[in-house]
N, C-alpha and C positions, 0 to 999 in steps of 0.2 A: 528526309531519307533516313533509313533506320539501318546502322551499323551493327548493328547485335545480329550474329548467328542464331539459325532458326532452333537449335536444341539452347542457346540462352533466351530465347521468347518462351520456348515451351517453357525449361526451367521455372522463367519466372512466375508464368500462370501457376504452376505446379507449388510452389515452395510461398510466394505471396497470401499473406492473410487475406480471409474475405473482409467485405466490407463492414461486416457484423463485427469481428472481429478488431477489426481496425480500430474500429468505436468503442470496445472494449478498453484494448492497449492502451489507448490515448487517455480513459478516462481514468487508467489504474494511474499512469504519469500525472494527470492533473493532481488525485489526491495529494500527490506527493508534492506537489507545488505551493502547498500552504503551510508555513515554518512551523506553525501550531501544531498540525498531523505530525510532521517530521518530528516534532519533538515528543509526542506524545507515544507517537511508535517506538521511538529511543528507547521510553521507560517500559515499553512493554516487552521492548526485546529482550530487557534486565528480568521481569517479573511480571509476573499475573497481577492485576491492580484492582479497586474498585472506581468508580467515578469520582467519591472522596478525596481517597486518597491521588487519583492522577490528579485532582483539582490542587489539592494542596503541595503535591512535588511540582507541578509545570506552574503555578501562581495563577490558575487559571479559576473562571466561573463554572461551576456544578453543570450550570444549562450549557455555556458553551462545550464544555467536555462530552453532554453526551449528543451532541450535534453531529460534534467530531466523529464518537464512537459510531452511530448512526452511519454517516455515509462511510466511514470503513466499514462496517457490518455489512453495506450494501452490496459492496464487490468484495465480500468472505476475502476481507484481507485483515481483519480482527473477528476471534469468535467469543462467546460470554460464557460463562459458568455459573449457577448457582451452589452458594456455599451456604446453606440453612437462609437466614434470611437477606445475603449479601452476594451481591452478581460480580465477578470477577471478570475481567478483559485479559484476552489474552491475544499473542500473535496468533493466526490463524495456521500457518504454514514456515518453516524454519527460511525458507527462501527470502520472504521479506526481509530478517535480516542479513540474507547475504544481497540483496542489491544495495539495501542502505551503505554497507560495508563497501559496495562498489563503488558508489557515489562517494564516503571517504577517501576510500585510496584513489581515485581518478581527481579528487580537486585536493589530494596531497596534504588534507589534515593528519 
């Protein structure tokens, strides 16, 4: 038996992600789900970086960094710059860091 009034069914067809969508959503939360992105997002919320240099601030391996870089590239949630013969990472959109910021202030670091 379904208790929701019929302009809350409408609503929610109306206002509910497609299914496409849905898949999207989920996959932007996934990235975020591996401490490594998170932390690498961190420094790029600070500055535009090269693979180097993220490898050397996060302790991390060249290759795994641009793995990393890769599948954020893939959901344009980091974009790259060429600076003569050195490729820059940057946030893609200022939003990333205001959910990372959400995610502080909701677990009260």
């Amino acid at each position: 038996m379904i208790a929701a009034t019929a302009k809350v069914l409408d609503d929610m067809e109306c206002y509910l992600p497609d299914d496409n969508s849905v898949r999207r959503i989920a996959r932007f939360f996934a990235l975020l789900g591996e401490p490594s992105r998170v932390r690498l997002l961190s420094a790029l919320t600070i500055s535009p970086l090269c693979v180097t240099d993220i490898a050397a601030i996060l302790n991390m391996n060249q290759t795994t960094v641009s793995h990393q870089l890769r599948m954020l590239r893939d959901l344009d949630i980091v974009v790259c710059e060429r600076q003569g013969k050195i490729i820059k990472y940057k946030i893609a959109n200022p939003k990333i860091n205001e959910i990372l910021l959400v995610g502080v202030e909701y677990l009260g670091f």
